[in-house]
N, C-alpha and C positions, 0 to 999 in steps of 0.2 A: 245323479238325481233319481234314478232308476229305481233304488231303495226306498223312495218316500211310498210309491206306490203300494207296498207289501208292510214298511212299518206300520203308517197311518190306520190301515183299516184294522189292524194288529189292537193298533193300541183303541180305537173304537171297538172290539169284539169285548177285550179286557175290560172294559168300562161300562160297557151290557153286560158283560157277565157280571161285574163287584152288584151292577142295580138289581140283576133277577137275584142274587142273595139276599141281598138288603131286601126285598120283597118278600122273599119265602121265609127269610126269618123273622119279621114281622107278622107276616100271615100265622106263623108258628106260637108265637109269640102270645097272640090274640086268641087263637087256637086252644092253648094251653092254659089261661086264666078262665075262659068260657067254661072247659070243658072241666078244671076243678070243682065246679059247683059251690066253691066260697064268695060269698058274697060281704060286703061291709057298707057300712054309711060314710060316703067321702063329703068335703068341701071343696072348691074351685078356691085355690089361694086368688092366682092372680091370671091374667089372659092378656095374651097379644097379638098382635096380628103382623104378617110380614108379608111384602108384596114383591114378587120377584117379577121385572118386565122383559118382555123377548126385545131384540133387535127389529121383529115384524110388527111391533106394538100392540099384540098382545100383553097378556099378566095374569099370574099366578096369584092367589093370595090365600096364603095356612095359617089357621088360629091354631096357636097353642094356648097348651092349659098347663097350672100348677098343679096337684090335687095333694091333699092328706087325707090318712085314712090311719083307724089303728085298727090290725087286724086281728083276729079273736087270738085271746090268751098272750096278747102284746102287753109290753109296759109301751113303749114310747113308740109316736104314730108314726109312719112311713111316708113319704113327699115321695110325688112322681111325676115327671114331666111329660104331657102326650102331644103330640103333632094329629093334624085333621079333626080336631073333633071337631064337636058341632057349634056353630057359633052364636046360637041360644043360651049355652052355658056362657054364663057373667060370672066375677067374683064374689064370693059368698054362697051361691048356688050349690043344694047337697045334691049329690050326685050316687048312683048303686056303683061301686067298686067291684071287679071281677081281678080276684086276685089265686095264683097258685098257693098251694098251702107251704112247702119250699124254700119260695123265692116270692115275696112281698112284694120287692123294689119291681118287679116284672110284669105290674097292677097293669089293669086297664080301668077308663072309666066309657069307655067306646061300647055301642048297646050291641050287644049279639043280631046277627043276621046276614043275608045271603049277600049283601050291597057289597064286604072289604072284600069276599071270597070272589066274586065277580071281578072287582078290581086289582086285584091279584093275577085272576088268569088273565084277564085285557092287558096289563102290562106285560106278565111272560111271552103273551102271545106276540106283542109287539115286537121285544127287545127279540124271539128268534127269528122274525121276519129282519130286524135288523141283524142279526149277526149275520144268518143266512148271504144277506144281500150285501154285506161286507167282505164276506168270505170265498163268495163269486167273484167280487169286484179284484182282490188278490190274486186269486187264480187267474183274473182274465189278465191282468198286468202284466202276471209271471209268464203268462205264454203266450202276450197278443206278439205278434213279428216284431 
């Protein structure tokens, strides 16, 4: 049982690291639609809401959104699906489209500003305090007596 001690934090390191990806390529992502300068007039197809509850009775809850949009020198419009936006946008609501010229399907309709960039670093900064603290907890295992 000696081994639990060294896989476990193992497989928690792996699982901070899949989430700082998933972070910085989203940050990239957002990144990269802002900083094309193409903009479009979208619609909110449809929105929902999903409530995730901790074990401590907390809860999470993410609105998604649908959006279309056609982008300049398109025939047929583009549908995109966003996680966090805001939950002022309703369906039917036009929204400004920040899209690569590229890659469409890669849209945002999320408003430029320092708030995801902030959010971003607060998560990386978490998950190395957690890997960090993971990775001592290993090493203490592997050589407490």
């Amino acid at each position: 049982m000696d081994w639990l001690g060294v896989v476990i934090p193992v497989l928690m390191v792996l699982g901070a690291l899949y989430a700082a990806v998933a972070a910085v390529r989203r940050q990239v992502r957002l990144q990269r639609a802002w900083a094309s300068g193409l903009t479009a007039e979208g619609v909110c197809l449809r929105t929902w809401t999903t409530v995730t509850s901790s074990d401590k009775g907390g809860s999470t809850t993410t609105h998604h959104h649908v959006y279309e949009f056609l982008p300049r020198g398109a025939m047929k419009p583009v549908r995109f699906e966003e996680e966090d936006g805001p939950a002022t946008v309703v369906e039917g609501d036009h929204v400004t489209v920040y899209y690569p010229a590229d890659r469409p399907d890669q849209a945002t309709a999320v408003q430029r500003g320092i708030r995801h960039l902030l959010g971003t670093v607060g998560t990386l900064v978490f998950l190395l305090v957690f890997i960090v603290f993971a990775g001592w907890f290993a090493y203490s295992w592997m050589t407490f007596p």
